[in-house]
C-alpha positions in Angstrom: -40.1 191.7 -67.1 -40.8 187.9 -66.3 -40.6 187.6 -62.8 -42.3 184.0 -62.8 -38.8 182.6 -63.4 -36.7 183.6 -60.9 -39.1 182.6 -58.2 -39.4 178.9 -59.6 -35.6 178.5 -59.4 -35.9 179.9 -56.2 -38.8 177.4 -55.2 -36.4 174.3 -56.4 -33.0 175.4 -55.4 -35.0 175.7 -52.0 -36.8 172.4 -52.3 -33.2 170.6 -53.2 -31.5 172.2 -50.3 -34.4 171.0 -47.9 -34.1 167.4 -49.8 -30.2 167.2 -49.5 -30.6 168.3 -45.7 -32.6 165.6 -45.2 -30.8 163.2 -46.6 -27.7 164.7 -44.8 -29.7 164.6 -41.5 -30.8 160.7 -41.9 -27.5 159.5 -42.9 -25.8 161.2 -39.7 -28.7 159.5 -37.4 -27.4 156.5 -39.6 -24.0 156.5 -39.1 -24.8 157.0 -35.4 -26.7 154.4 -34.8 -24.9 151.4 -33.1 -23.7 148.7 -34.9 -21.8 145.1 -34.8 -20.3 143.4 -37.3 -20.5 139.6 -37.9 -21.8 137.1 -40.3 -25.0 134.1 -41.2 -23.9 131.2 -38.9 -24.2 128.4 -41.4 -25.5 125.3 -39.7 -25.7 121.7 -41.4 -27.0 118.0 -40.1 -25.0 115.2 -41.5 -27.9 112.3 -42.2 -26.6 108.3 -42.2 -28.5 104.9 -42.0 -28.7 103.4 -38.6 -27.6 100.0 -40.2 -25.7 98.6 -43.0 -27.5 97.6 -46.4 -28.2 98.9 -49.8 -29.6 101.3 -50.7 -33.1 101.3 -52.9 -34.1 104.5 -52.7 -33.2 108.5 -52.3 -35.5 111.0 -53.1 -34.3 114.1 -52.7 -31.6 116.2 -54.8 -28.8 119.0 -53.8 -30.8 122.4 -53.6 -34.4 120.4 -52.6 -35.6 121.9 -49.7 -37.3 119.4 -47.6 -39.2 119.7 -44.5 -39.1 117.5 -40.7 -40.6 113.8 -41.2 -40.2 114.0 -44.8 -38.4 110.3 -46.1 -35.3 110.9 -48.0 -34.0 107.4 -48.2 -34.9 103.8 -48.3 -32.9 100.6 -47.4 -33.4 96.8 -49.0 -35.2 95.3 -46.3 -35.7 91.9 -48.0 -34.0 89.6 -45.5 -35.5 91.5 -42.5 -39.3 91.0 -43.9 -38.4 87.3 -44.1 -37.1 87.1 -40.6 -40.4 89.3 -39.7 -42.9 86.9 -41.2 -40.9 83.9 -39.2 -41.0 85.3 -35.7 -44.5 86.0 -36.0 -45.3 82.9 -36.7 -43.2 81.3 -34.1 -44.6 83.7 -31.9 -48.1 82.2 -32.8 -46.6 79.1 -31.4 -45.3 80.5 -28.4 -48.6 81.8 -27.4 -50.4 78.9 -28.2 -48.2 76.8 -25.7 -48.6 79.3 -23.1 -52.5 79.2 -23.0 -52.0 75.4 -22.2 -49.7 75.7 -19.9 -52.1 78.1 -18.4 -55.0 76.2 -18.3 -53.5 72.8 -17.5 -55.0 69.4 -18.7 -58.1 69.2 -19.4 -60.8 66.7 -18.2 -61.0 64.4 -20.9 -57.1 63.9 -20.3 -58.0 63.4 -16.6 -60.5 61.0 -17.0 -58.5 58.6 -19.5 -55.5 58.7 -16.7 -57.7 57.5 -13.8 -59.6 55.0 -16.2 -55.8 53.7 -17.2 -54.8 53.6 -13.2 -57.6 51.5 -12.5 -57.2 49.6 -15.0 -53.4 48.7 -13.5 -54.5 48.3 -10.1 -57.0 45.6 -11.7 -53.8 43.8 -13.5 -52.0 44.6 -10.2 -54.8 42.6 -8.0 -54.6 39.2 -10.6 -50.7 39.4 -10.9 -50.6 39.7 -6.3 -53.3 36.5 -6.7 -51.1 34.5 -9.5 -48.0 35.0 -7.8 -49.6 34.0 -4.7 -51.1 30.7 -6.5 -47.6 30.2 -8.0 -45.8 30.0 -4.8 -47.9 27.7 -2.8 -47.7 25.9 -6.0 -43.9 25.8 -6.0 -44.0 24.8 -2.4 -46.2 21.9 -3.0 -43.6 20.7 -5.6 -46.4 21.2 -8.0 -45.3 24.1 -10.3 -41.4 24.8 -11.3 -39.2 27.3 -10.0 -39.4 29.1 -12.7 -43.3 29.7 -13.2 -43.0 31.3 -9.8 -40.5 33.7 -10.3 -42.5 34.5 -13.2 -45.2 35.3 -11.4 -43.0 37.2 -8.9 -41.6 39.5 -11.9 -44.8 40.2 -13.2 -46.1 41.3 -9.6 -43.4 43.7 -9.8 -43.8 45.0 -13.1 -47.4 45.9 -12.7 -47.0 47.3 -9.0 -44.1 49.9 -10.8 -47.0 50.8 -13.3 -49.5 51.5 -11.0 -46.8 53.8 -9.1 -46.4 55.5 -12.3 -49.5 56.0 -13.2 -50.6 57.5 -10.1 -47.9 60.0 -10.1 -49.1 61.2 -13.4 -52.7 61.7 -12.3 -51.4 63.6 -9.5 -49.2 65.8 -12.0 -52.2 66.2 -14.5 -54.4 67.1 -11.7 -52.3 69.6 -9.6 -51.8 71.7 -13.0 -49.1 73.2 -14.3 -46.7 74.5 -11.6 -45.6 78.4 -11.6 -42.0 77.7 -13.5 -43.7 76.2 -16.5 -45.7 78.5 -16.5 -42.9 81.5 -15.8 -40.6 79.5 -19.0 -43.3 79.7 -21.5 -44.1 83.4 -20.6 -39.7 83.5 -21.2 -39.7 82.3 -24.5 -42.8 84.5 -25.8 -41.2 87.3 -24.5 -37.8 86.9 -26.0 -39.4 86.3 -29.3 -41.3 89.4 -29.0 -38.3 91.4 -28.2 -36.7 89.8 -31.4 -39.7 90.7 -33.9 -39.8 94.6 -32.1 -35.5 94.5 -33.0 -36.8 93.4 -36.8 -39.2 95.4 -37.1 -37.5 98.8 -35.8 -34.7 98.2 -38.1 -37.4 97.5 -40.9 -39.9 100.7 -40.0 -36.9 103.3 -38.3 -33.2 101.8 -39.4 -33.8 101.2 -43.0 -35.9 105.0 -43.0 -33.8 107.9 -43.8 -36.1 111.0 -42.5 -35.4 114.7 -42.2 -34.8 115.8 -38.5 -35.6 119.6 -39.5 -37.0 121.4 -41.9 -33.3 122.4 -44.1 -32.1 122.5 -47.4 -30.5 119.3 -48.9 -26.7 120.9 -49.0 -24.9 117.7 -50.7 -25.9 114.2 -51.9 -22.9 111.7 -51.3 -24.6 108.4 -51.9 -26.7 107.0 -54.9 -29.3 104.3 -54.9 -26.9 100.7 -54.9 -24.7 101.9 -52.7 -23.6 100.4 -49.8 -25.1 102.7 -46.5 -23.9 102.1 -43.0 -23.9 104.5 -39.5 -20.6 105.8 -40.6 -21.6 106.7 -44.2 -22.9 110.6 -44.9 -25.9 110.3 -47.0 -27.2 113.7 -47.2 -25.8 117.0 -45.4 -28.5 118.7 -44.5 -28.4 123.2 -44.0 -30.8 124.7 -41.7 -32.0 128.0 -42.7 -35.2 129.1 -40.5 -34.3 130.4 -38.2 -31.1 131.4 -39.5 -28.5 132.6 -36.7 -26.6 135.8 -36.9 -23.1 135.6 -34.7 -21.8 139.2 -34.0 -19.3 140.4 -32.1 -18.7 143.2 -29.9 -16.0 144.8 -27.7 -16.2 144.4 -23.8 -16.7 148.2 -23.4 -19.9 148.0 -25.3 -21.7 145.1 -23.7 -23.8 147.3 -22.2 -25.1 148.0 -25.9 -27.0 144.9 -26.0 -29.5 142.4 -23.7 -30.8 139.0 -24.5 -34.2 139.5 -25.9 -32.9 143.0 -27.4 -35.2 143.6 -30.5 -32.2 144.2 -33.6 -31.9 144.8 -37.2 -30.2 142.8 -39.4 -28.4 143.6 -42.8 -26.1 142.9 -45.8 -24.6 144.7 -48.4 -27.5 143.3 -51.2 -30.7 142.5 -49.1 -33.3 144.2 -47.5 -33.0 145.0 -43.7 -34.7 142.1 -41.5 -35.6 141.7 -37.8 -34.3 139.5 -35.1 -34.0 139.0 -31.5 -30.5 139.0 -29.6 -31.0 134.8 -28.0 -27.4 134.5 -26.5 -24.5 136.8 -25.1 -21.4 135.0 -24.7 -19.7 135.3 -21.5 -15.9 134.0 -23.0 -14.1 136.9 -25.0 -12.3 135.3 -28.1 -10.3 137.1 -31.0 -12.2 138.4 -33.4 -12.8 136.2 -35.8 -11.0 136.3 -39.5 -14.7 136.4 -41.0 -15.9 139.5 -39.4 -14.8 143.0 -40.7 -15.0 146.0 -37.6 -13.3 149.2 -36.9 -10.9 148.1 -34.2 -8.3 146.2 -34.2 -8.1 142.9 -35.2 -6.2 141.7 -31.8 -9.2 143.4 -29.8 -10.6 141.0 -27.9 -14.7 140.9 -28.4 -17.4 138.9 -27.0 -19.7 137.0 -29.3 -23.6 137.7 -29.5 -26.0 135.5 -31.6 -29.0 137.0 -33.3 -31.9 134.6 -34.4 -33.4 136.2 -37.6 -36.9 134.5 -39.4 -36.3 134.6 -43.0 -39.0 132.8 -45.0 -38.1 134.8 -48.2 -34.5 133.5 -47.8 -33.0 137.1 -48.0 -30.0 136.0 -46.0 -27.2 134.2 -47.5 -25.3 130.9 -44.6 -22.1 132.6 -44.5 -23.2 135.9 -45.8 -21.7 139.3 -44.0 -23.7 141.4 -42.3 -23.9 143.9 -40.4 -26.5 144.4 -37.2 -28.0 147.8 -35.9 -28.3 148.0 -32.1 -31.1 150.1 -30.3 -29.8 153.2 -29.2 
C-alpha cells in the first residue's frame, strides 16, 4: 500500500488551510484598521493677460503639462516697442539738459557776456558825452530841439542795455538756481517712470507664464484673439502635491493629528503616502461626493491629506479612501 499519497494531500490541505488563515487573519487586521472616506481635491488657476491686445502666440495644448516660469502666451507688442524706442530717446534729451543745468554756463559763455557789458558801458560813456554836447548845444541856440532829445533817447537806450546786460552776467555767473535744477531732475524722472510702465507691459503684461507647475486643463483662446484681464486663456490643474479632503465624525477626531503619517487609496491604484496638513475646526454635512458608513445627515469635520504623486496614480476628483494609524 502507497502511503506517499495520503500524506501529500495531507501536506496541501494543511498548507491551504494555513494560506486561507492567513489571508483570513490579514483582511480582519484590514477591515480593522481606521478609515475615512473622501475624495482628490481638484485645484485649477484660471491664467489671463494683464492688458488688452492680440494675441500672437500660445504654446501650450489641453493635456500639456507645463512647469512654473514656463511662457504659454505672447501679446502684439508693436505699438508699445515704438512708444519704447521714443521715450528713450527723449529721455536722452532729458539727461542731456540736466547735466547743463548742472554745471551751469560755462566760461567761454562768461567771458563773451562781460566783453558785451563792457562794450555797452563804452556806448553808454559816448551817448552820456553826446547828449551832454547836444544840450549845451541846444542851449546856445546852436543845435535843434530835436537833435537833443535824440541824444537824450539814445542815453536812455544804452543805459537800459547796460542794466540788462549786467543782470545776465550776474545770472550766468551765480549758476543755475536749485528749482531748475529740481524741474529738470522732474521731467527725467516722469519719463523714466513712463518707459518702466512700457516696458513692464512689454516684458510682464504681454507674457503669459505658468505660476505652478500644473497641467494645462482647457485652452479657451487662439492666437488672433482679442486677450484682456477679464478673458480665461488657459485653466490651469495643479496635481503635485495633490490634496486629499476626508471627512470624519466628531467622535473620532481623536483618530487623527496634523502631521499624522496616512495612507491613501482608490478602488484602481496602488496605495500611496501622505501627511494629514489641516484639521478643520467647522463641522459641515457630509458632502454629496463622499461615500461613509453613517448617515448622510451626520455632521463630520473635514481633514485634508497632502499626497506626492509624481507617477500621477491619483485621479482630481477620484474617490478614495484613507487608512488612519491605529
Amino acid at each position: 500500500m502507497d502511503f506517499k499519497r495520503p500524506l501529500i494531500a495531507v501536506i496541501v490541505l494543511a498548507a491551504g488551510a494555513a494560506a486561507a488563515y492567513f489571508l483570513l487573519a490579514k483582511q480582519s487586521v484590514s477591515d480593522s484598521t481606521p478609515r475615512a472616506w473622501g475624495f482628490v481635491d481638484t485645484r485649477s488657476v484660471s491664467l489671463a493677460f494683464e492688458r488688452s491686445a492680440r494675441i500672437v502666440k500660445l504654446t501650450r495644448e489641453e493635456g500639456d503639462r507645463v512647469h512654473a516660469g514656463d511662457v504659454l502666451g505672447l501679446l502684439d507688442t508693436t505699438a508699445l516697442t515704438l512708444e519704447q524706442d521714443r521715450l528713450k530717446a527723449q529721455i536722452e534729451g532729458l539727461k542731456a539738459n540736466l547735466s547743463l543745468v548742472k554745471e551751469g554756463p560755462r566760461a567761454e559763455d562768461i567771458a563773451a557776456a562781460r566783453a558785451q557789458l563792457a562794450a555797452a558801458r563804452a556806448e553808454l560813456k559816448l551817448a552820456e558825452l553826446t547828449a551832454k554836447r547836444q544840450e549845451a548845444l541846444f542851449k546856445a541856440n546852436a543845435s535843434a530841439a530835436q537833435m537833443r532829445d535824440q541824444a537824450r533817447q539814445t542815453l536812455a537806450a544804452k543805459a537800459a542795455q547796460v542794466e540788462s546786460l549786467t543782470a545776465g552776467l550776474k545770472k550766468l555767473e551765480a549758476g543755475s538756481r536749485p528749482q531748475e535744477i529740481a524741474a529738470a531732475q522732474s521731467n527725467l524722472a516722469a519719463s523714466e517712470a513712463q518707459l518702466a510702465t512700457v516696458t513692464d507691459a512689454i516684458l510682464r503684461q504681454s507674457v503669459l507664464v505658468a505660476p505652478t507647475d500644473a497641467v494645462v486643463r482647457s485652452r479657451l483662446a487662439e492666437p488672433g484673439d482679442m486677450a484682456g484681464p477679464g478673458k480665461t486663456v488657459y485653466r490651469l490643474s495643479i496635481d503635485n502635491p495633490k490634496w486629499v479632503r476626508a471627512y470624519l465624525t466628531e467622535s473620532r477626531l481623536n483618530e487623527i493629528h496634523t502631521g499624522d503619517i496616512v495612507t491613501v487609496k482608490s478602488d484602481i491604484s496602488s496605495e500611496l503616502k501622505g501627511r494629514i496638513s489641516f484639521i478643520s475646526d467647522t463641522a459641515e454635512f457630509t458632502p454629496k461626493t463622499v461615500q461613509t458608513e453613517e448617515l448622510r445627515t451626520a455632521l463630520v469635520y473635514e481633514f485634508k491629506v497632502e499626497v506626492t504623486d509624481p507617477e500621477g496614480v491619483l485621479r482630481l476628483g477620484q474617490p478614495v479612501t484613507v487608512l488612519l494609524e491605529p
